[in-house]
N, C-alpha and C positions, 0 to 999 in steps of 0.2 A: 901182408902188404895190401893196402888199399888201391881200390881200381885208379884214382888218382895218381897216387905213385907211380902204377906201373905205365902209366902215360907218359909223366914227365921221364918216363929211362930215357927218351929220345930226345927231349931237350937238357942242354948241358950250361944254363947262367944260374947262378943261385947269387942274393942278395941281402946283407944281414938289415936290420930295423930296430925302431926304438919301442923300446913294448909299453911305455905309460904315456899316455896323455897328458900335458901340462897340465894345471887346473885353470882353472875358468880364469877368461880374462874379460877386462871392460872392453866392450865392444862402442867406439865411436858413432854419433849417429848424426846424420844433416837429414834436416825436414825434407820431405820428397811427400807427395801426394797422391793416396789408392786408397780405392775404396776394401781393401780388406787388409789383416794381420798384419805384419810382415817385420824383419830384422834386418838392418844395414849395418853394414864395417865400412868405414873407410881407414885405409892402411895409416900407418906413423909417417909423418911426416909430408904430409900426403902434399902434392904439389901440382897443383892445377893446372902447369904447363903444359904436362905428361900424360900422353895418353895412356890409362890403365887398361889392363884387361879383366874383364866383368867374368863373376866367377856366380853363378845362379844356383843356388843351393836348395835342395829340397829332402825336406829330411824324413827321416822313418819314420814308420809306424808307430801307432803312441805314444808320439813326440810333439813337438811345433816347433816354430822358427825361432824360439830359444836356444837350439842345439846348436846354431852357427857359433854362438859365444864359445862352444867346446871345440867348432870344428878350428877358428881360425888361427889360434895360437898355434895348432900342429901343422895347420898348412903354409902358413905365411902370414905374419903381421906387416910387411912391407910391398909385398907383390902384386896382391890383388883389391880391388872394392869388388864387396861380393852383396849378395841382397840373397832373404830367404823368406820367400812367400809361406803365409801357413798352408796348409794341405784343404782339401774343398769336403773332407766326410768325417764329422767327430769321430771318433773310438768309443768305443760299445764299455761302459763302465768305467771310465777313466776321466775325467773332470781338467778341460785345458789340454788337451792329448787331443791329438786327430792324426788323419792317415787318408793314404791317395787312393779314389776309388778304381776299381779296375773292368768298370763297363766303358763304350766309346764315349758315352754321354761325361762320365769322370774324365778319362784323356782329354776331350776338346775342353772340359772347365778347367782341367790343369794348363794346358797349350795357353790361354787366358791369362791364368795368371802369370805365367813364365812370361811369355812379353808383355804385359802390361808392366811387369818389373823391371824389366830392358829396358821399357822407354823412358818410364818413372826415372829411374836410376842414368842416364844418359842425358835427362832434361836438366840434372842439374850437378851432374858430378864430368871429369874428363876422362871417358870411355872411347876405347879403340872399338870401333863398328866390326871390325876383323878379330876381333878377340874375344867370342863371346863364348864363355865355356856352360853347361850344363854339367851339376854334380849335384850324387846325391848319396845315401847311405839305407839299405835298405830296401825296405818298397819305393823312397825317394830315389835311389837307384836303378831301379827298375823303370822307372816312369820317365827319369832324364835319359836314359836307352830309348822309350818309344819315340818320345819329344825330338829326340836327337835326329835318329833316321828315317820321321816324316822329316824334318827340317835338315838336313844335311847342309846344304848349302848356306845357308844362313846362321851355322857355328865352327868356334875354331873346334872343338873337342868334345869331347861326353868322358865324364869320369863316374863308373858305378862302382860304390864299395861295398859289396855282401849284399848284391842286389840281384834277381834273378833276372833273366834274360825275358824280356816282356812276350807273352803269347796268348795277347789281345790279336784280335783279327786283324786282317791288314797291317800289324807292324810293319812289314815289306814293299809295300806297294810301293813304294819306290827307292826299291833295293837300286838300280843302278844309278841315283845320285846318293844314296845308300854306304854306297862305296867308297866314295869319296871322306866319309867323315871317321876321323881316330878316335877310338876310343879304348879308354883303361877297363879292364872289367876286374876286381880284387876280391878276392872270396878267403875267407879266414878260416882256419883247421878249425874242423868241431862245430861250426854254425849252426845252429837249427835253420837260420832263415835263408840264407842260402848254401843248401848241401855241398858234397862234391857231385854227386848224382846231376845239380842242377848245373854244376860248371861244367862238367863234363857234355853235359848239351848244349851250352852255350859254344862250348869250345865246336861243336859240331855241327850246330849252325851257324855259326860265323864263317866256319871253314866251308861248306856247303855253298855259301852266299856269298862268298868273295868277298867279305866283309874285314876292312881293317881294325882289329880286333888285337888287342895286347891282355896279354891273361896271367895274372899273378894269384900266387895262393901266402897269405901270411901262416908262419907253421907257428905251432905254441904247444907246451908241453901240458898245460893247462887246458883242456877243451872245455872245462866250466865256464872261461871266459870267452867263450868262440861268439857271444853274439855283442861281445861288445866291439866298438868302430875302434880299430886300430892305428897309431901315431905312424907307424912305421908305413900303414899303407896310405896315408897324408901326405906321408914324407913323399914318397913313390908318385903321388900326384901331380904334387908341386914341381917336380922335377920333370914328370911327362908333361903338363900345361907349356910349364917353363922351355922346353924344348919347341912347343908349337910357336912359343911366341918369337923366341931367338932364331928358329929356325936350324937349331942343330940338332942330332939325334943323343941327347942326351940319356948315359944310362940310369938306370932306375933305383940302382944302389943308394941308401941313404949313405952319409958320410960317415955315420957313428954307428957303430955295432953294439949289439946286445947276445941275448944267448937266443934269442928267436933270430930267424932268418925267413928272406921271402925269394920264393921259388918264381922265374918267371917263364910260361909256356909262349913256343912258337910254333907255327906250321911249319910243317917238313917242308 
């Protein structure tokens, strides 16, 4: 039994999930104006009336703002406009691959491009100023965690999938508007890149910090495939977003079941 396991004996929700990814879809694009990379979706049917909620995607390690085209089909083609800045540090032998650096000097050039994307994205699209989510996959996960809780007050949410818990100096420094902000934290059985070793920290500095914090683990019988991004913890997303937006506590259950299931951990 793993140290994980015997954590979750105390919490008692488990939640089935879908285990494949759609395949790549055409991702929509309107001209917007930045000076670096970047990937836009605007959702089906998209209607200008309506204010959307802005979903700001930053992706993994040895990826680029290509990945959005994978991520949106699992999360919502209807829900959200979302933008996916590239990362500010190539990858070491990888050609079009980059990844988020993790000195203060990377943080503040990520903090950069995340809002310059907000504003890019809001100059010409209809965006709710209250619904601005931060998500990422990864070390992009990792980094929309720091983004997050320097910026609390200035996001509905932080969603990291398989991302570790940021311990850049200062992440805290303002733990108590800190507080205030919700966030998904999703770690997949078998990860290399984020353990359960490293949840289980998170799960203990969150709890330490009086941090609102939701913690799921997607289980799979397969842990070859632990470090690919999971549909089922997409699904789990859109559903926690979706709840920020509507304002209900919606559970995290996808609707459709598979032979994987996701474990969700709370505080006693």
């Amino acid at each position: 039994m793993s140290r994980l396991t015997m954590l979750h004996e105390s919490f008692n929700q488990k939640y089935s999930s879908i285990a494949t990814l759609p395949r790549r879809a055409p991702v929509p694009e309107r001209s917007i104006e930045l000076e670096f990379p970047y990937r836009l979706f605007v959702p089906e049917n998209y209607e200008p009336g309506y204010a959307y909620p802005l979903v700001v995607w930053l992706h993994s390690d040895a990826s680029s703002e290509m990945e959005l085209d994978h991520v949106m089909p699992a999360l919502s083609l209807r829900n959200y406009i979302a933008i996916a800045p590239r990362a500010n540090v190539k990858s070491r032998g990888s050609q079009r691959r980059y990844r988020w650096g993790t000195t203060l000097t990377d943080c503040a050039v990520a903090e950069d491009l995340v809002w310059d994307s907000v504003q890019a994205a809001m100059d010409v699209l209809s965006i709710h100023s209250d619904r601005i989510f931060l998500a990422g996959f990864g070390g992009g996960g990792t980094m929309a965690q720091w983004i997050g809780l320097k910026y609390a007050s200035q996001l509905a949410g932080v969603v990291s999938l398989t991302g570790e818990f940021p311990m850049t100096s200062r992440v805290l420094s303002n733990w108590k508007i800190a507080r205030s902000l919700k966030v998904l934290f999703a770690q997949r059985q078998g990860s290399t890149i984020c353990s359960e070793d490293d949840m289980m920290r998170a799960v203990k500095l969150a709890h330490q910090s009086g941090l609102d914090y939701r913690f799921l683990q997607a289980q799979s019988e397969d842990d070859t495939e632990g470090n690919e991004l999971d549909a089922g913890m997409l699904q789990a997303a859109n559903r926690f977003m979706m709840g920020i937006v509507t304002g209900t506590d919606l559970s995290l259950s996808p609707e459709t079941s598979c032979d994987r299931e996701i474990v969700e951990f709370g505080f006693n």
